[in-house]
N, C-alpha and C positions, 0 to 999 in steps of 0.2 A: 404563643407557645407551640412549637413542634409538637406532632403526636408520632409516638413510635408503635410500631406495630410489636402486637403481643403474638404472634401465628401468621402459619403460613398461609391462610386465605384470608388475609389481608384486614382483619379487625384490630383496631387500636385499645391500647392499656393507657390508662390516665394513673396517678396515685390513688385520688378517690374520684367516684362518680359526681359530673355536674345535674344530675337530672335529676328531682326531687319524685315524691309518688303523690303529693298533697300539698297542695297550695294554704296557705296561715288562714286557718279557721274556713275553708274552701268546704263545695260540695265535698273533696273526696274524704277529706279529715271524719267530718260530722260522718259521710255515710260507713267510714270504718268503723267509728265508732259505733252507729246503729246497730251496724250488723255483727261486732265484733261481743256485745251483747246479748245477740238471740244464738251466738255458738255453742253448740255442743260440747260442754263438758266432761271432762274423764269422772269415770265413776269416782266419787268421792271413799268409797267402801274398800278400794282396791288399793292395797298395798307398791307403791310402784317405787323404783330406785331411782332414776331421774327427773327433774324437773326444766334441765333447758339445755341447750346445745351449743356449742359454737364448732361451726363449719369451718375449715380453714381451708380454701380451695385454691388449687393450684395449677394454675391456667396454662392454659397450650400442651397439657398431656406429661408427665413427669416420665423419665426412665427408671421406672419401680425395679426395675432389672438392675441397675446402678445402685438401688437404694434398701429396698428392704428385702429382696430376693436373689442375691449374687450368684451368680453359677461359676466359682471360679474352677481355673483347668478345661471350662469347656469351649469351644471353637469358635465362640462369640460371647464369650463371657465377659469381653471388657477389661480394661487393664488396672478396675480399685479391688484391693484387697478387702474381704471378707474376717469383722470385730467380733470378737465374744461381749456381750454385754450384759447386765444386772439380771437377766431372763436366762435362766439355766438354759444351754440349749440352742437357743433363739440369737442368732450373728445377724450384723446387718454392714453397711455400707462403713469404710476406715473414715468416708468424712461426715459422717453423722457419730464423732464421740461424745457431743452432749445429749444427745435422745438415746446411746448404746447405756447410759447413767441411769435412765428412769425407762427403759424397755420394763424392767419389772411390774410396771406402771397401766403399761399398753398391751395390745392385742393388735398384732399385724395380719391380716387376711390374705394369702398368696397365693388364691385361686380363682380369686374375683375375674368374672371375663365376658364377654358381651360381642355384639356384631357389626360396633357402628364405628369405622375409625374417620370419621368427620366430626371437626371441633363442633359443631352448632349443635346438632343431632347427638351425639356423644354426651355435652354437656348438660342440652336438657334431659337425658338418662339418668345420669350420675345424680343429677339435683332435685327432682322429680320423684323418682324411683319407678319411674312408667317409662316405657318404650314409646317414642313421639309414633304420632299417627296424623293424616293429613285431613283429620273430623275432629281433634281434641288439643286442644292445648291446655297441658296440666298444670298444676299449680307444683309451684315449690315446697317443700320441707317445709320451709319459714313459713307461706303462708297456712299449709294447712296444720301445724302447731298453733297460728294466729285462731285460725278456725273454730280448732276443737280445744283448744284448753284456756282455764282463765288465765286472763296476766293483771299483776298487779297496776293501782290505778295509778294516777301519774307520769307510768312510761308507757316507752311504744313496744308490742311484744315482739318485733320483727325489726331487726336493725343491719342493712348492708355497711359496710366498710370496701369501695372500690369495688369494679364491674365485673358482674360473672358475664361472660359473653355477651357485654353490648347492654346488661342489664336484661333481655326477654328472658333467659333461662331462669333467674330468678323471681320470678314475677308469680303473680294468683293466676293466672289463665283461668278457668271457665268459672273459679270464684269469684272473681270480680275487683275490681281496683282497689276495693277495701279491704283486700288483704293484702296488697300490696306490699314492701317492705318498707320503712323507714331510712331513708339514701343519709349515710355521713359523707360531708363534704369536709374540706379544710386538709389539715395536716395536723398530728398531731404534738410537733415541735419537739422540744426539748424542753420549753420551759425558762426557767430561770437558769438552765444550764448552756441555752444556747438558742434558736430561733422559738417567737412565739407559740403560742399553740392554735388553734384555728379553727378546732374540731366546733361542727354544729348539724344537729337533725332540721334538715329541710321538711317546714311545715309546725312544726313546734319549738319553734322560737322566735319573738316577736323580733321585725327589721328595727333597725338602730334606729333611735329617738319616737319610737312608739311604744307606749306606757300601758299597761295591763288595766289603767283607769280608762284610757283613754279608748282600749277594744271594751269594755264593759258596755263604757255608754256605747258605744256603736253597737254593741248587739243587742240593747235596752229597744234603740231606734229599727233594726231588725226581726225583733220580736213580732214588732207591728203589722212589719210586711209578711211575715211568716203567718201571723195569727189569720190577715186575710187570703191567702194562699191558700190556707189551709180547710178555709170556709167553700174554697173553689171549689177543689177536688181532695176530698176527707181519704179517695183509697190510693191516692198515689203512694208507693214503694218509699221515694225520697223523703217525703215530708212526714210520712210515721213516726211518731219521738223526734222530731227535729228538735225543739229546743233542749228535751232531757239529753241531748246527745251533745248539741252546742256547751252545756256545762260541763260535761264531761273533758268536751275539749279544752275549758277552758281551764278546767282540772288539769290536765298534763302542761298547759302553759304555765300556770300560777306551782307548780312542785317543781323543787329545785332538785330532785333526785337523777335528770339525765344530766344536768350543767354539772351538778357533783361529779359523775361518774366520769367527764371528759376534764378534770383539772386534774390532770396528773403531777401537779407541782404539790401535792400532798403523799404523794408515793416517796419512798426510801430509794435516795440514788440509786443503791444496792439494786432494788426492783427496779428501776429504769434499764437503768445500766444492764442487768441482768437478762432483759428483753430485747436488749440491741436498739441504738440509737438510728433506727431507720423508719419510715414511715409503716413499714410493714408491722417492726418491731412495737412501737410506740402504739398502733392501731389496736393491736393483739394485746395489750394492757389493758387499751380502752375498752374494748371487747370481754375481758373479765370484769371489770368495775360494773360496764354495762351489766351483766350477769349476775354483778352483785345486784344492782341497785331493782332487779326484778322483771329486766328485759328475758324472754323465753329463747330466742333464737337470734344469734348471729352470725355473720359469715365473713372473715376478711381473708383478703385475696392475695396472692402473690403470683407476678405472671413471669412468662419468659423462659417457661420449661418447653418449648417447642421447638427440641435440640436437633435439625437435622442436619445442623454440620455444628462440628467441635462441640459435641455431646459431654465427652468427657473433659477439657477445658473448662466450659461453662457452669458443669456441675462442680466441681472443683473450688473453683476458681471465685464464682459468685453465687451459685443457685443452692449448694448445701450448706454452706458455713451460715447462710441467712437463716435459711429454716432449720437448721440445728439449734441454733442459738434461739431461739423466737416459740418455737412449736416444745424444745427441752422445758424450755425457761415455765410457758404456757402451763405444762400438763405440771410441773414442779410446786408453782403457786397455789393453782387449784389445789393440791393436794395438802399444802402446808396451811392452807386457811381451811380445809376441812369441808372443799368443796367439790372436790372430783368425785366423790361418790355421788353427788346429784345434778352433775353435770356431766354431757357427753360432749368430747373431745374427736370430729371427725376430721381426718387429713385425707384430700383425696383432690385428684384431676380426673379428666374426662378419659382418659384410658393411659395405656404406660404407648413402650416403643418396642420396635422390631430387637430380637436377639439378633438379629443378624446388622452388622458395622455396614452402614456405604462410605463411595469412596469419599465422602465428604466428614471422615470420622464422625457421621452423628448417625440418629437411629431414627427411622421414619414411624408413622404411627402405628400401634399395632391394639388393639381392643381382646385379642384373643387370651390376653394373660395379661394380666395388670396386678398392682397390692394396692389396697389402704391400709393407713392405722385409727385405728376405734382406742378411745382410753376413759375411764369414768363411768359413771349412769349404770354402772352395776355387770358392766363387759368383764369381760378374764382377765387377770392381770398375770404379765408374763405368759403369755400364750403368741404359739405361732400357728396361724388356721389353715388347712392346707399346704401342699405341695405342687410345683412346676414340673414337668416332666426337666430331663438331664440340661437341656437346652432351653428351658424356659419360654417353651412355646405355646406350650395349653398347660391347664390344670391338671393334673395326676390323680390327686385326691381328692374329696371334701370341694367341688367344683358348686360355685355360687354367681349369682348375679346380682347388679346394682338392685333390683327393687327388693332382693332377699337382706341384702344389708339394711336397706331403707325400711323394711318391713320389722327386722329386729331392732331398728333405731325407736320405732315408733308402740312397740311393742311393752320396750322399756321403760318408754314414759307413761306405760297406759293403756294406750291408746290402741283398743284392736284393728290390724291392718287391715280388718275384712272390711269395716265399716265403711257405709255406703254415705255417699253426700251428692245434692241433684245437682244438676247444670243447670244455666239458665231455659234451657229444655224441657225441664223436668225429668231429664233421663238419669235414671239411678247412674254411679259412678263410683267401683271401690277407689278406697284408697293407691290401692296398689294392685294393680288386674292381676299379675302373676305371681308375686312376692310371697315365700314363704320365711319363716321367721329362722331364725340357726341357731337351734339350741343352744350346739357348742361352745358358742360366743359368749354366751352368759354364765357369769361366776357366780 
């Protein structure tokens, strides 16, 4: 199979990711689960409006200037016309008319802005909510939600859908492999309406013709060798609760609650169809069922925003009718099953693009002024946060950065940003070194 690049310095987009984080019943499974255990829980006493997230990120840098902050009349405003939508007030892009339907819904950030317009650096920004440094590599959102809050037992609390940069941006950095995320592989078809479906979590689910009888006895016969292992060296890290953890594991093997959440041939055409029949589309189903079934964080990807020539073509044409259809459809569902208030709905890439057209009608990167959309988890609904200057170059108003988002994301569920967690150092480490929380944001 060809791989097409997703950006301009040269890294590949797959549909979903081939690389798992844990091999079937492996050291890294058990040690997630060890240590996913001794994590730090949100105050049980604390009132909080979300319980999980799905990230929808959008690779190669989106032209937010095109989509949820139009400057039209100005000298590089681009040639889409500027929507009135269901948010008093609040216009956004003519080809986002299925998310201008449920704006009332969301809160679009228009002042978000940062210093890094390199995809690698940028992205681990954006997902992070830490500015990289060349002594730390931080953990993602996903992992440190794995971290700090419970997840119900059976599932994985962290679940990718296709590759944020390569896979590293999304990863536990100095927590360790076991926080990892949970890699989906496959596709997730059509079903009975059209190619099979294919979706599976690499590491909890057992290879074809290997029987849940047949890993028992094997870990029956493991047991053994762990028992004497364990007589070796009583303080090793790895072998602490090894076996209480192996159950554990075999707990998410034996619950049929993530294979549930990927048959989508039990959803209403309506709800299929309604998601867009793309693997993007279909993933972003999968990604709420997961959410039902008690997974905390997901993130599925859609790439190819890395528009530096025919910007406005390709949004047009293929990159907003997807995510209109898919992110409308998204935050609509949530709401109508009575789930968007304790779930947070994030849309976001690694910075937007230059106000200024090259001659290659596209827009080169620009970190200086960028938007997201936040929807759910107790955010404002019908809110526009911030202002662009006339030309959309810097922030105006109400001027924020990614860990100030990331710090009200995490704020929301709980979870104080200041909180300290060690490295394998032992060197204290906030959550979020700079991040402060944005009132406004919250309804």
């Amino acid at each position: 199979m060809s791989l097409k690049k997703t950006d301009c310095e040269g890294f590949y987009r797959r549909d979903f990711l081939k690389v798992g984080s844990a091999g079937l019943l492996g050291l890294g499974l058990a040690d997630l689960l060890r240590l996913e255990a001794r994590a730090k829980s949100a105050d049980p006493s604390k009132k909080t409006k979300a319980k999980s997230v799905i990230m929808v990120w959008l690779a190669g840098g989106p032209a937010t200037i095109d989509m949820w902050d139009l400057k039209p009349g100005a000298p590089t405003g681009g040639e889409f016309k500027q929507i009135d939508t269901a948010a008093a007030g609040v216009k956004i892009s003519e080809h986002l008319p299925k998310m201008a339907k449920v704006m009332d819904k969301a809160t679009v950030v228009r002042s978000l802005a940062h210093t890094i317009p390199s995809h690698g650096p940028a992205t681990v920004f954006m997902t992070t909510g830490n500015k990289p440094t060349p002594t730390s590599q931080y953990p993602a959102m996903g992992s440190l939600v794995t971290k700090l809050l419970p997840s119900d037992p059976g599932v994985p609390p962290y679940v990718t859908f296709g590759e944020v940069r390569g896979g590293a941006a999304g990863t536990a950095g100095y927590l360790g492999t076991a926080y990892n995320p949970f890699i989906v592989e496959g596709n997730a078809g059509m079903g009975k309406r059209g190619t099979a479906p294919t979706l599976r979590v690499r590491g909890i689910q057992l290879p074809t013709g290997f029987t849940l009888k047949e890993l028992e006895d094997r870990e029956k016969l493991r047991s053994g060798f762990d028992n004497t292992f364990k007589a070796v060296d009583k303080s090793a890290d790895t072998v602490d609760g090894f076996d209480a953890f192996h159950k554990q594991a075999l707990e998410i093997l034996r619950s049929d609650k993530t294979q549930k959440a990927f048959d989508l041939d039990n959803e209403k055409d309506s709800v299929r169809s309604r998601y867009g029949a793309t693997p993007f589309g279909q993933g972003a189903l999968a990604a709420r069922r997961l959410i039902e079934a008690g997974v905390r964080f997901t993130t599925i990807t859609i790439g190819g925003w890395d528009t530096h020539g025919k910007n406005f073509d390709a949004l047009k044409t293929r990159l907003l009718p997807s995510l209109d259809m898919t992110l409308s459809a998204l935050i609509a569902d949530l709401n109508d099953r009575g789930l968007l208030d304790s779930t947070i709905v994030y849309c976001a890439g690694e910075f937007g693009r230059t106000p200024k057209i090259n001659k290659n009608d596209g827009r080169d990167h620009w970190a200086r002024s960028m938007a997201v959309v936040l929807a759910g988890g107790g955010f404002k609904r019908g809110y526009a946060h911030g202002t662009t200057d006339a030309n959309g170059m810097a922030p105006a108003t109400e001027p924020c950065t990614p860990d100030d988002v990331s710090a009200t994301i995490f704020s929301q569920l709980g979870v104080d940003p200041h909180t300290e967690l060690m490295t394998p150092a032992q060197r204290p480490m906030p959550l979020f070194r700079e991040g402060k929380v944005i009132p406004k944001l919250v309804g």
